[in-house]
C-alpha positions as CSV (number, residue, x, y, z in Angstrom):
1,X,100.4,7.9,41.6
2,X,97.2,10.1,42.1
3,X,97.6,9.5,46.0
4,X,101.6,11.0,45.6
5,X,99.2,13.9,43.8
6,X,96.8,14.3,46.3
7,X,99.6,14.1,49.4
8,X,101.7,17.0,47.6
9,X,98.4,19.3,47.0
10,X,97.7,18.6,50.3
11,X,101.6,19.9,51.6
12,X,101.5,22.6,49.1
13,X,97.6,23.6,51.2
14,X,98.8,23.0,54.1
15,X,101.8,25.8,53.7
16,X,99.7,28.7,52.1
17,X,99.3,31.8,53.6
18,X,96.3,33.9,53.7
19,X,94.9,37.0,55.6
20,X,90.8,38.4,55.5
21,X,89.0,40.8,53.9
22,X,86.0,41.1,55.0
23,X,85.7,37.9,56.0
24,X,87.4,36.6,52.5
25,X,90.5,34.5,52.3
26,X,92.7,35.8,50.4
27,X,95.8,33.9,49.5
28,X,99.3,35.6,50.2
29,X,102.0,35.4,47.3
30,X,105.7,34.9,48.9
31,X,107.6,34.2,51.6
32,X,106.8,35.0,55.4
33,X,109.4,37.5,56.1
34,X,110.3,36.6,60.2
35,X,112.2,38.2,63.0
36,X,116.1,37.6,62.6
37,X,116.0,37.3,58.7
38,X,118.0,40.1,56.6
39,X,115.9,42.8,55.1
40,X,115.2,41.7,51.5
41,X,115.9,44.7,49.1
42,X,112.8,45.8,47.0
43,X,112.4,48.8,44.4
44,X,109.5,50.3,44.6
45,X,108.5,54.1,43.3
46,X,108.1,57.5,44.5
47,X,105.6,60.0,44.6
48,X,107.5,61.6,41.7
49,X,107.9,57.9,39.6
50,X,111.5,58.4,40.9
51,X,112.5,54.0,41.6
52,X,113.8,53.8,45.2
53,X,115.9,51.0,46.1
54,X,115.3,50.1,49.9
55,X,118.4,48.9,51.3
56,X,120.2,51.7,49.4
57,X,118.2,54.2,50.9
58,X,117.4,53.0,54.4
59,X,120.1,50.8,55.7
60,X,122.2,53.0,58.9
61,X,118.6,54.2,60.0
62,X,115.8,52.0,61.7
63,X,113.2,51.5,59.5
64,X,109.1,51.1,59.8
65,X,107.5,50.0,56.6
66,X,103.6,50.1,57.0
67,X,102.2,47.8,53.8
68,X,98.8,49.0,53.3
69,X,96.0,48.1,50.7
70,X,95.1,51.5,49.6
71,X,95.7,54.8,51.5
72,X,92.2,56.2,50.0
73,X,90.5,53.6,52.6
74,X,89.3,54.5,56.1
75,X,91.9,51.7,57.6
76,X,94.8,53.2,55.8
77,X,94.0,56.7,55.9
78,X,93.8,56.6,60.2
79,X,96.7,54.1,60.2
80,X,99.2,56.4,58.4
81,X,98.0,59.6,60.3
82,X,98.5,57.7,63.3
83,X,102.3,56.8,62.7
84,X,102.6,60.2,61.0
85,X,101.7,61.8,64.3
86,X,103.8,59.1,66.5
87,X,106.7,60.4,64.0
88,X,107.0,63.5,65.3
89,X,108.6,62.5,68.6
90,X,110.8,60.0,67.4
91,X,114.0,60.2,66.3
92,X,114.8,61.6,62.8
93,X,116.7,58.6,62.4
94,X,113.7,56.4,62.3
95,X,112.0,56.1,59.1
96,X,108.5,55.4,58.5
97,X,107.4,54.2,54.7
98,X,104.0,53.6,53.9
99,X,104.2,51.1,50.9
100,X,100.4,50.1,48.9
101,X,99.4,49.1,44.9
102,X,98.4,52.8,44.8
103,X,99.6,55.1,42.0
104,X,102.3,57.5,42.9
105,X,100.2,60.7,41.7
106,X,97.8,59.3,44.4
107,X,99.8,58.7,47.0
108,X,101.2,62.9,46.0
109,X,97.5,64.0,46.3
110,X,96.6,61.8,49.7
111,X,99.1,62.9,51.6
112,X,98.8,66.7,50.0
113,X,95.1,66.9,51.5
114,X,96.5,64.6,54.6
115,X,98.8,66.8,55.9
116,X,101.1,64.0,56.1
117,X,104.7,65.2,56.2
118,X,106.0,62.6,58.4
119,X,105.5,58.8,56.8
120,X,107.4,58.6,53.3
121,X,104.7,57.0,50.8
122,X,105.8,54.4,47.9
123,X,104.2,52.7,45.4
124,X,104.6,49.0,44.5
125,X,101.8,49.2,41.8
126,X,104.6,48.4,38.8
127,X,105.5,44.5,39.5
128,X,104.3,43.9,43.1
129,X,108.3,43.4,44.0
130,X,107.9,44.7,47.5
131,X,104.7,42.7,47.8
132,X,106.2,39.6,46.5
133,X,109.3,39.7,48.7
134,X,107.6,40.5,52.0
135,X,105.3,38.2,51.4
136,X,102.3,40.3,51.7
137,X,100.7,40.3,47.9
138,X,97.3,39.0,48.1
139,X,97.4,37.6,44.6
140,X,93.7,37.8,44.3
141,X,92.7,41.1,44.6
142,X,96.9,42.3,43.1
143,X,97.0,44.5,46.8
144,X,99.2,44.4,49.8
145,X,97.8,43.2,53.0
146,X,98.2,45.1,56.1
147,X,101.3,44.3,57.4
148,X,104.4,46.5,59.2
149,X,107.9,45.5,59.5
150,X,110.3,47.0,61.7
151,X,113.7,46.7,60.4
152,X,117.1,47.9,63.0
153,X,120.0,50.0,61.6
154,X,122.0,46.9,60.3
155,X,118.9,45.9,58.1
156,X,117.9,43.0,60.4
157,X,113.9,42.4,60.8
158,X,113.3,43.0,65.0
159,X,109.4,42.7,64.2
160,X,106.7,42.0,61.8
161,X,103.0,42.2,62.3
162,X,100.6,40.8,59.8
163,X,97.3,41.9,60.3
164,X,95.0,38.5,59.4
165,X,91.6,40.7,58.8
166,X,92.9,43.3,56.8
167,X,89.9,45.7,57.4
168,X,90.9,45.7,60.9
169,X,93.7,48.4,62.4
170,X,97.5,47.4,63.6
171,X,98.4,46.8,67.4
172,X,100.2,50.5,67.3
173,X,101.6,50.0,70.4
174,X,103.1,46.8,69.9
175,X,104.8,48.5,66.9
176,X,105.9,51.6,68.7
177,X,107.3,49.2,71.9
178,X,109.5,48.0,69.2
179,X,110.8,51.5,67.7
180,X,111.2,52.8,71.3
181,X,114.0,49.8,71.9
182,X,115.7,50.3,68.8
183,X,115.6,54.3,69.0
C-alpha cells in the first residue's frame, strides 16, 4: 500500500509544472494551455473594475495576451512598452492584453505615467481565473508567470511562450513572427 502511495506522489511529481524566480521554483497551478487547443474563456477586470469576459470581447480579432507578474517591475514595465510600441504598426484588428495580480487602479496609474495607449491592461487579482485556466498561477507567490499566448480570429491558440525564469524577458520576435502570419 505505501509503495501504491509513493508511485502515485511520484506521477503526480513527475507532472507539475514550474517556472523560476530568481532562481526559485515556483510551482504552476493549472493546465498547460498548447498550440491547437480552443481559447479557454476567463473574466478578468478592467482598469475601471468593469468584469471583461474574454471570448465575448476578443473572438473575430487575433488576440496577444501578455501574462505578467506585476507591471510595477523592470521586466514588465519594458515588456509592455515593447508590444505597446510593436502595436502601432499592426493591424487594429490585433489585440494586445496585458493580464497580472495587479489592482486595476494600478494598472489605471501605470499605464497613465507609461504612456501606454496601445496594450489593453486587466487584472486577474479577484480569483486568479485567468491564471488558473492558462495555467500560469504560481500558487506560491498568488502571481502570474510570464507567459504570452497568441490566440487567431476563430479563438484557436497558434502559440504560447512560457518564460521558465520569469525575471528574464520574452523572445519578442518569436511572438511578433507569429502575429505577422496571422495579420
Amino acid at each position: 500500500m505505501e509503495e501504491e502511495i509513493q508511485e502515485q506522489e511520484e506521477t503526480i511529481t513527475a507532472v507539475k509544472r514550474t517556472v523560476t524566480m530568481q532562481g526559485r521554483p515556483m510551482t504552476l497551478a493549472g493546465d498547460e494551455i498548447k498550440v491547437g487547443d480552443k481559447a479557454p474563456d476567463f473574466k478578468t477586470l478592467d482598469n475601471d473594475m468593469m468584469p471583461m469576459k474574454f471570448l465575448r470581447s476578443n473572438l473575430g480579432k487575433v488576440s496577444v495576451i501578455l501574462s505578467v507578474p506585476s507591471l510595477d517591475t523592470p521586466v514588465c514595465d519594458l515588456e509592455t512598452r515593447r508590444f505597446n510600441k510593436e502595436a502601432q504598426s499592426l493591424s487594429p484588428d490585433i489585440n494586445i492584453l496585458a493580464i497580472s495580480m495587479d489592482l486595476p487602479f494600478a494598472q489605471k496609474r501605470w499605464c497613465g505615467a507609461a504612456g501606454v495607449t496601445n496594450v489593453k491592461t486587466y487584472s486577474d487579482y479577484q480569483k486568479g481565473a485567468f491564471g488558473r485556466t492558462y495555467g500560469v498561477l504560481m500558487k506560491d507567490l498568488r502571481l502570474l508567470a510570464r507567459a504570452i499566448f497568441v490566440i487567431d480570429r476563430e479563438g484557436v491558440i497558434t502559440y504560447t511562450q512560457l518564460v521558465k525564469e520569469v525575471t528574464n524577458e520574452p523572445n519578442y520576435d518569436e511572438v511578433l513572427n507569429e502575429i505577422k502570419k496571422l495579420n
